[in-house]
N, CA, C and O atoms as CSV, one atom per row, in Angstrom:
chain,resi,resn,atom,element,x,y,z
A,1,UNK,N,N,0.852,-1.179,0.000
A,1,UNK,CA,C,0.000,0.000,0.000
A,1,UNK,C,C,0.891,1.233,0.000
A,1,UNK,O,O,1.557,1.619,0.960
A,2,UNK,N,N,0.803,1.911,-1.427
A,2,UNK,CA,C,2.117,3.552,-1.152
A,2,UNK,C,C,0.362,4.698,-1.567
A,2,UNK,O,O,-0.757,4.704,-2.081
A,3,UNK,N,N,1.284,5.377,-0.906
A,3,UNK,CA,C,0.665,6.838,-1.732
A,3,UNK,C,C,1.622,7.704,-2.005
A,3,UNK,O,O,2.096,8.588,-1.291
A,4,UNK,N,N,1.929,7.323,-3.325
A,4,UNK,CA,C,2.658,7.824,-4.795
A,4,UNK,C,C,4.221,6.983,-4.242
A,4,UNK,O,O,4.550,5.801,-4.343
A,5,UNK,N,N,4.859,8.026,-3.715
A,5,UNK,CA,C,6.372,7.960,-3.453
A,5,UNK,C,C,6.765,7.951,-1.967
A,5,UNK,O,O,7.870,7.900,-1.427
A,6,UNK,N,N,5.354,8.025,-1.410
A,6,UNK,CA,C,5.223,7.919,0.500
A,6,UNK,C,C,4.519,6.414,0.271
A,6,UNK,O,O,3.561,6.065,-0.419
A,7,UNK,N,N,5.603,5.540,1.334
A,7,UNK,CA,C,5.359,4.155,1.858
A,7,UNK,C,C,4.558,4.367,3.100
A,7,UNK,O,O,4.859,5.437,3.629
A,8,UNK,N,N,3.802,3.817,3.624
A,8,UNK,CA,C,2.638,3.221,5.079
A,8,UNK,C,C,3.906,3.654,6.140
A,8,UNK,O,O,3.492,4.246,7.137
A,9,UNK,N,N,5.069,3.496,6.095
A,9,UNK,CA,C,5.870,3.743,7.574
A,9,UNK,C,C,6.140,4.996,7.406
A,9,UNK,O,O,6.280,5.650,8.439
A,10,UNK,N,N,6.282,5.645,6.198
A,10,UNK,CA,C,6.492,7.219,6.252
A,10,UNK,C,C,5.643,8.008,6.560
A,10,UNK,O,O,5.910,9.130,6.990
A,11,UNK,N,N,4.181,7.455,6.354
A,11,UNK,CA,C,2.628,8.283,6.636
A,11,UNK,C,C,3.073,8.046,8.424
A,11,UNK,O,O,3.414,8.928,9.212
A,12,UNK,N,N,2.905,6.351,8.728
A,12,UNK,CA,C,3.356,7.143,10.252
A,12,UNK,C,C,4.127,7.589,10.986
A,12,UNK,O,O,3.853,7.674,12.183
A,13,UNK,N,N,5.124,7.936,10.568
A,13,UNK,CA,C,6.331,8.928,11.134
A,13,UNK,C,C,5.991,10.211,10.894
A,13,UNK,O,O,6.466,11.045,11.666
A,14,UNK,N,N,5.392,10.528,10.149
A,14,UNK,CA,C,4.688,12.177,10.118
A,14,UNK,C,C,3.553,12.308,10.651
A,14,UNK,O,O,3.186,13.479,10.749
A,15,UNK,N,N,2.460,11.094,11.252
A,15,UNK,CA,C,1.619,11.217,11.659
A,15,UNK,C,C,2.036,11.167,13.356
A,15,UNK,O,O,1.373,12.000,13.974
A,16,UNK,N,N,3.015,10.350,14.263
A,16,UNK,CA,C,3.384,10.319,15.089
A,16,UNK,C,C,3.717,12.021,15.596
A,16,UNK,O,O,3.237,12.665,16.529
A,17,UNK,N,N,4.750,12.404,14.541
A,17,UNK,CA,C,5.378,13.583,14.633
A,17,UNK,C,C,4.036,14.498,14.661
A,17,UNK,O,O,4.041,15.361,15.539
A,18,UNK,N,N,3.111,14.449,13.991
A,18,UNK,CA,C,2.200,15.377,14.486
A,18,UNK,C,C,1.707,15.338,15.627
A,18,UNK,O,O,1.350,16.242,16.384
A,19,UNK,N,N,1.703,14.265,15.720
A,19,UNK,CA,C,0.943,13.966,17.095
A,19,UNK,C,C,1.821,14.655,18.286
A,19,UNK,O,O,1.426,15.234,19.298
A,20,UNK,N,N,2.763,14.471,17.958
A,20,UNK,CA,C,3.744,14.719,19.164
A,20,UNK,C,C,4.020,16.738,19.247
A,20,UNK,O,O,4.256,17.429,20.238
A,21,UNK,N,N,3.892,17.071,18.074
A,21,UNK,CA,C,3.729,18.701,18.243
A,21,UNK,C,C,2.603,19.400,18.432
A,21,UNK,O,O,2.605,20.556,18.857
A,22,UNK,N,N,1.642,18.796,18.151
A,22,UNK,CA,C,-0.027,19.582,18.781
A,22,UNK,C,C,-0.498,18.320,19.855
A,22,UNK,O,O,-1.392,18.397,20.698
A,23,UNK,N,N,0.081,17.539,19.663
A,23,UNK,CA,C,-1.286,16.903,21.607
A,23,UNK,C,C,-2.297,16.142,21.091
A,23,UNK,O,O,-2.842,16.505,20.048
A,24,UNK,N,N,-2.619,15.193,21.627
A,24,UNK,CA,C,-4.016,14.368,21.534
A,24,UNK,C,C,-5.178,15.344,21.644
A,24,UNK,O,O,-6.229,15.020,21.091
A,25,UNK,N,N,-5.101,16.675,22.391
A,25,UNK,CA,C,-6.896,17.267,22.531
A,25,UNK,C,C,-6.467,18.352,21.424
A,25,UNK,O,O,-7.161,19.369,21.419
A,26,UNK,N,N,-5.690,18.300,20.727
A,26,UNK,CA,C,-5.818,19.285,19.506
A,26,UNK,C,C,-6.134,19.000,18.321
A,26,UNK,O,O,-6.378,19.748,17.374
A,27,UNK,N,N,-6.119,17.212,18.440
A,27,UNK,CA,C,-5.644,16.826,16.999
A,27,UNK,C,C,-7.536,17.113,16.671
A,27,UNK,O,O,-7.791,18.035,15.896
A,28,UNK,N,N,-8.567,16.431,17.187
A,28,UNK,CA,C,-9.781,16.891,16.892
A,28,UNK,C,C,-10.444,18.054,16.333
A,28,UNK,O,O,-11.207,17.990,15.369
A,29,UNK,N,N,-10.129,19.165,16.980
A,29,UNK,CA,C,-9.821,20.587,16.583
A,29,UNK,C,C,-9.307,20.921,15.340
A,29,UNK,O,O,-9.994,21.447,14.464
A,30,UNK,N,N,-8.385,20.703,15.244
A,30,UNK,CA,C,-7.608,20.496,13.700
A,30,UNK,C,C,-8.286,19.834,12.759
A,30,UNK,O,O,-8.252,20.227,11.593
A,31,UNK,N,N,-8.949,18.812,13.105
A,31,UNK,CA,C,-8.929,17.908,11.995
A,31,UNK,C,C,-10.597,18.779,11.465
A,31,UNK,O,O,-10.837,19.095,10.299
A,32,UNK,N,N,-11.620,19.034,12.736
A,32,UNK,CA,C,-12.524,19.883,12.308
A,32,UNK,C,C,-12.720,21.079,12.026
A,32,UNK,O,O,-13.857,21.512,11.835
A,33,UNK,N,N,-11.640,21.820,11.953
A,33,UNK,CA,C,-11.214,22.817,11.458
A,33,UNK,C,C,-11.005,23.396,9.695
A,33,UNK,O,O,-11.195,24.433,9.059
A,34,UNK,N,N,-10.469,21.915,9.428
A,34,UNK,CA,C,-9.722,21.611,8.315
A,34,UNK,C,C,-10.950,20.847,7.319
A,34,UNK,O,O,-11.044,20.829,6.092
A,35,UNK,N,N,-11.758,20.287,8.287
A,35,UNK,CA,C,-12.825,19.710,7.335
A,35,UNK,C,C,-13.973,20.577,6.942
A,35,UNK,O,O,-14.865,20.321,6.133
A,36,UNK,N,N,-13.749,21.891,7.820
A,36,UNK,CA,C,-14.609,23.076,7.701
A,36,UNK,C,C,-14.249,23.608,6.426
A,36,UNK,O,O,-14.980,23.580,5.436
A,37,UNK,N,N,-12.741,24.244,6.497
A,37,UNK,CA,C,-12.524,24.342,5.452
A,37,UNK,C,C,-12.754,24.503,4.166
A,37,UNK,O,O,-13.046,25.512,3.525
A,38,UNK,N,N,-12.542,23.062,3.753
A,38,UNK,CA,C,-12.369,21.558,2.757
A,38,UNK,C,C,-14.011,22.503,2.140
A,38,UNK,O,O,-14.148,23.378,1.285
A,39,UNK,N,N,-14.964,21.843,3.003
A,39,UNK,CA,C,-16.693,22.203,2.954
A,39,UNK,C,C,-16.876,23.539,2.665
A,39,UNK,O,O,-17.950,23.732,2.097
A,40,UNK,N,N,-16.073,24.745,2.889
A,40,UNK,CA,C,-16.340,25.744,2.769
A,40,UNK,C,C,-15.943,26.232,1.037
A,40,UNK,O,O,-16.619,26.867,0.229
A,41,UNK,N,N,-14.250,25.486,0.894
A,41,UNK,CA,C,-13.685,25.939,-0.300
A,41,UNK,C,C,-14.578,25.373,-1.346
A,41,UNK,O,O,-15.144,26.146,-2.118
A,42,UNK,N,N,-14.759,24.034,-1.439
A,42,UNK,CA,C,-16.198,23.354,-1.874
A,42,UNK,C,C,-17.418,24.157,-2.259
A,42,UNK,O,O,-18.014,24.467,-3.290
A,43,UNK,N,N,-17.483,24.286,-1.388
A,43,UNK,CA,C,-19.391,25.353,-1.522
A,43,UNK,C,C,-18.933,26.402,-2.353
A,43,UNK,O,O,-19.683,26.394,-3.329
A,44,UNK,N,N,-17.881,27.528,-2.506
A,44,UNK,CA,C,-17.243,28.272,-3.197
A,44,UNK,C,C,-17.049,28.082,-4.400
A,44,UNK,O,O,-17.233,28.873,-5.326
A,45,UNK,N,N,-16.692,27.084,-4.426
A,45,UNK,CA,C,-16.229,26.614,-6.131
A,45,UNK,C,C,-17.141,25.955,-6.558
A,45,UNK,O,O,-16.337,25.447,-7.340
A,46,UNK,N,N,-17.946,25.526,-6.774
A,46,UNK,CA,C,-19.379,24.640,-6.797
A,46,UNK,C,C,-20.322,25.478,-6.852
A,46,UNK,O,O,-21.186,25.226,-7.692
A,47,UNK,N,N,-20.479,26.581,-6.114
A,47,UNK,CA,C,-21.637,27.866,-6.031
A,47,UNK,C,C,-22.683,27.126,-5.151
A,47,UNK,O,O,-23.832,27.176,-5.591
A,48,UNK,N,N,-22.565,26.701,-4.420
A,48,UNK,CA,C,-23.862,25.570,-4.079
A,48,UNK,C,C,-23.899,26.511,-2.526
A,48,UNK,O,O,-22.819,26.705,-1.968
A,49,UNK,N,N,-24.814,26.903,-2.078
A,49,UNK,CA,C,-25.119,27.325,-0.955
A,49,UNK,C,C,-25.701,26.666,-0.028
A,49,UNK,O,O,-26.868,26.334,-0.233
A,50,UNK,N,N,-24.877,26.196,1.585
A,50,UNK,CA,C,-25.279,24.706,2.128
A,50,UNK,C,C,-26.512,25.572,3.412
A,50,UNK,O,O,-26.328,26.542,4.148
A,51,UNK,N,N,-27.396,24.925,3.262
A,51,UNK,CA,C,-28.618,25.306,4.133
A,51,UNK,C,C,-28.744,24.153,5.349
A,51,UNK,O,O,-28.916,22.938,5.255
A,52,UNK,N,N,-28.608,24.913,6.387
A,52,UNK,CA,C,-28.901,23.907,7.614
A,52,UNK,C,C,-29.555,23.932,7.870
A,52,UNK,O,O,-30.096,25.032,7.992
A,53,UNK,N,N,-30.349,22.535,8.302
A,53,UNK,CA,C,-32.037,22.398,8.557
A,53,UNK,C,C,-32.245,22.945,10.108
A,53,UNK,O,O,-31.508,22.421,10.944
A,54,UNK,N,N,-33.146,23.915,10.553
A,54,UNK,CA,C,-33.714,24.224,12.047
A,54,UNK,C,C,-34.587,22.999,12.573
A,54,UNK,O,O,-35.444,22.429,11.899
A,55,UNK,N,N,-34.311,22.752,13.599
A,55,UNK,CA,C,-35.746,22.057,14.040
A,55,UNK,C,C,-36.397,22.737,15.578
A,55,UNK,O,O,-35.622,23.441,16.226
A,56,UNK,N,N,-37.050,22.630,15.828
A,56,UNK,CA,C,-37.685,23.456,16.845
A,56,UNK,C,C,-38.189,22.425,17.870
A,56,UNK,O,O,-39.297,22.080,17.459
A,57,UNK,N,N,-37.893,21.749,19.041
A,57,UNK,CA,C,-37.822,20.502,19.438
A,57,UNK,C,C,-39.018,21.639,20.948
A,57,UNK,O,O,-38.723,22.565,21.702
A,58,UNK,N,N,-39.991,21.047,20.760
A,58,UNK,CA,C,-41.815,21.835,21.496
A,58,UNK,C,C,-41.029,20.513,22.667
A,58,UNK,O,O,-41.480,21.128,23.633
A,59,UNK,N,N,-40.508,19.663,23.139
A,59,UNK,CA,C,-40.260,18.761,24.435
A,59,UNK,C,C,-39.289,19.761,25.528
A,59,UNK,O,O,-39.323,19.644,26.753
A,60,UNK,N,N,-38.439,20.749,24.775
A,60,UNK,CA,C,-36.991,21.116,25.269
A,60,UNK,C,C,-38.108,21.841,26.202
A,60,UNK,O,O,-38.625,21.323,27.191
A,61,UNK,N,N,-38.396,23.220,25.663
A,61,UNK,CA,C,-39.605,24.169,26.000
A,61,UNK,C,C,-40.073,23.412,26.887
A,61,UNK,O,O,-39.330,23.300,27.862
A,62,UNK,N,N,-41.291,22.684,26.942
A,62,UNK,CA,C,-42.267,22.059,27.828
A,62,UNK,C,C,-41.741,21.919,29.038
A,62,UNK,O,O,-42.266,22.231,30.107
A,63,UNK,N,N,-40.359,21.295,28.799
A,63,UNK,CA,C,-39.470,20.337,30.256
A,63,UNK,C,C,-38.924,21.561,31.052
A,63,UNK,O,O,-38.735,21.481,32.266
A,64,UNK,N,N,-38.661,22.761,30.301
A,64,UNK,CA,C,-37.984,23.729,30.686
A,64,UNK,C,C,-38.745,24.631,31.987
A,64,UNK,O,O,-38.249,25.040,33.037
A,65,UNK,N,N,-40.340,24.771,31.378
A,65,UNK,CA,C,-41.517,25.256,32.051
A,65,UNK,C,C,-41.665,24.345,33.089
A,65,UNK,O,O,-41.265,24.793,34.163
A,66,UNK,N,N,-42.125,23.166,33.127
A,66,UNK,CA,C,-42.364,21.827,33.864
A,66,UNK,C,C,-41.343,22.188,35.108
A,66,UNK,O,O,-41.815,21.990,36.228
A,67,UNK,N,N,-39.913,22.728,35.031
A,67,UNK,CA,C,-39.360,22.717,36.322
A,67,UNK,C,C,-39.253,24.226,37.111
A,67,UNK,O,O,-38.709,24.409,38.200
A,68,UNK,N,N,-39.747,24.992,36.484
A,68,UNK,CA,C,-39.650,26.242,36.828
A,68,UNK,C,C,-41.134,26.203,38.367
A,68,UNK,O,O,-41.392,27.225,39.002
């Protein structure tokens, strides 16, 4: 398994090494950061405008009143 001219032990020696300069609670951060990105440059070049669905959850409300 290569990707191109990088062998499987070279992906993890740069993946270790990352690991080892930002931290286990960063790497998450990063990685959703980067996938924001990715989704953003995407929507840009595509023209596609991404719409997030609302939902309005009438239980949250109710339970909220219920303890007051």
């Amino acid at each position: 398994m290569g990707f191109g001219p990088i062998g499987l032990p070279q992906v993890l020696i740069i993946l270790l090494i990352v690991l080892l300069i930002f931290g286990a609670k960063r790497l998450p951060e990063i990685g959703s950061s980067l996938g924001k990105g990715i989704r953003s440059f995407k929507s840009s070049v595509t023209g596609e405008e991404e719409s997030k669905p609302t939902t309005v959850n009438s239980e949250t409300s109710d339970s909220v009143e219920d303890k007051k």
